[in-house]
C-alpha positions in Angstrom: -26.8 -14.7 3.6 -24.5 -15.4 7.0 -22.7 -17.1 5.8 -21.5 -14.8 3.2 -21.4 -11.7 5.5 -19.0 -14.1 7.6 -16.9 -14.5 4.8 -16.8 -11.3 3.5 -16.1 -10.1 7.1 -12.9 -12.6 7.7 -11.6 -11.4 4.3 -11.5 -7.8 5.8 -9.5 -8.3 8.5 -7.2 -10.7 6.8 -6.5 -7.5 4.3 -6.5 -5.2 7.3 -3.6 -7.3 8.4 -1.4 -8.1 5.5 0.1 -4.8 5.7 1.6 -2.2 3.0 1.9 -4.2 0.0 3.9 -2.8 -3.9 1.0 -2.9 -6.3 3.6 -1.9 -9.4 7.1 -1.3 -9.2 10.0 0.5 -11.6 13.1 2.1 -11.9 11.5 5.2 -11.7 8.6 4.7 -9.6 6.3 2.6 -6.6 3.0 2.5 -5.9 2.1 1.4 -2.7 -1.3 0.1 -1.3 -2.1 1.0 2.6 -4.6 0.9 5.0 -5.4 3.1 7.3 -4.2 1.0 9.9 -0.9 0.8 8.6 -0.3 4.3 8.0 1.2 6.6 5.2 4.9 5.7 7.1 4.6 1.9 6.5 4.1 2.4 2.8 6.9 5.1 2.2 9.9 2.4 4.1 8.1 0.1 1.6 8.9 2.1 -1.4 12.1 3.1 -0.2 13.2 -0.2 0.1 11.6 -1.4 -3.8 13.4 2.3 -5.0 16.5 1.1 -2.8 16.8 -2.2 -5.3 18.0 0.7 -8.5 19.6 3.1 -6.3 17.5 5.7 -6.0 15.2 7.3 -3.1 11.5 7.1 -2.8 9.9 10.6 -3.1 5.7 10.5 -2.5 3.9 11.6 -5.6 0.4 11.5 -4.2 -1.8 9.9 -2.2 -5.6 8.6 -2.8 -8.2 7.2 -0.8 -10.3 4.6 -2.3 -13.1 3.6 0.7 -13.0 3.8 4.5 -9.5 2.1 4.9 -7.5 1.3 1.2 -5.4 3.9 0.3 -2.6 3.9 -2.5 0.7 6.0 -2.7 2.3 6.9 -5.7 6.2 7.7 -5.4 8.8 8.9 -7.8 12.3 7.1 -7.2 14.4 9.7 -8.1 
């Protein structure tokens, strides 16, 4: 039972420090996964730069929180 609380406690940080990552991607619009280390700003220069790739500017959707930390943005690339 340590040993898999160790392991399930290394995988946390390694996700708390991966940073904003593009779950899905389009020409019309991103969505971002966060924590709350990484903040709502990391994620929208993300999805600017994956709307940036068809011309077009990220504009945030929505937000939702899914536990303590993960959070996902939605943005329109308009």
């Amino acid at each position: 039972m340590a040993r898999l609380l160790m392991v399930a406690s290394v995988l946390v940080v390694v996700a708390a420090c991966s940073g904003p990552t593009v779950v899905e991607s389009s020409a019309t619009a991103v969505t971002v996964r966060y924590t709350t280390m990484d903040g709502i700003e990391a994620a929208t220069r993300l999805a600017q730069a994956a709307c940036a790739a068809h011309h077009k500017t990220a504009r945030l959707r929505n937000a939702a929180n899914f536990g303590l930390t993960d959070r996902y943005a939605h943005f329109d690339c308009v």
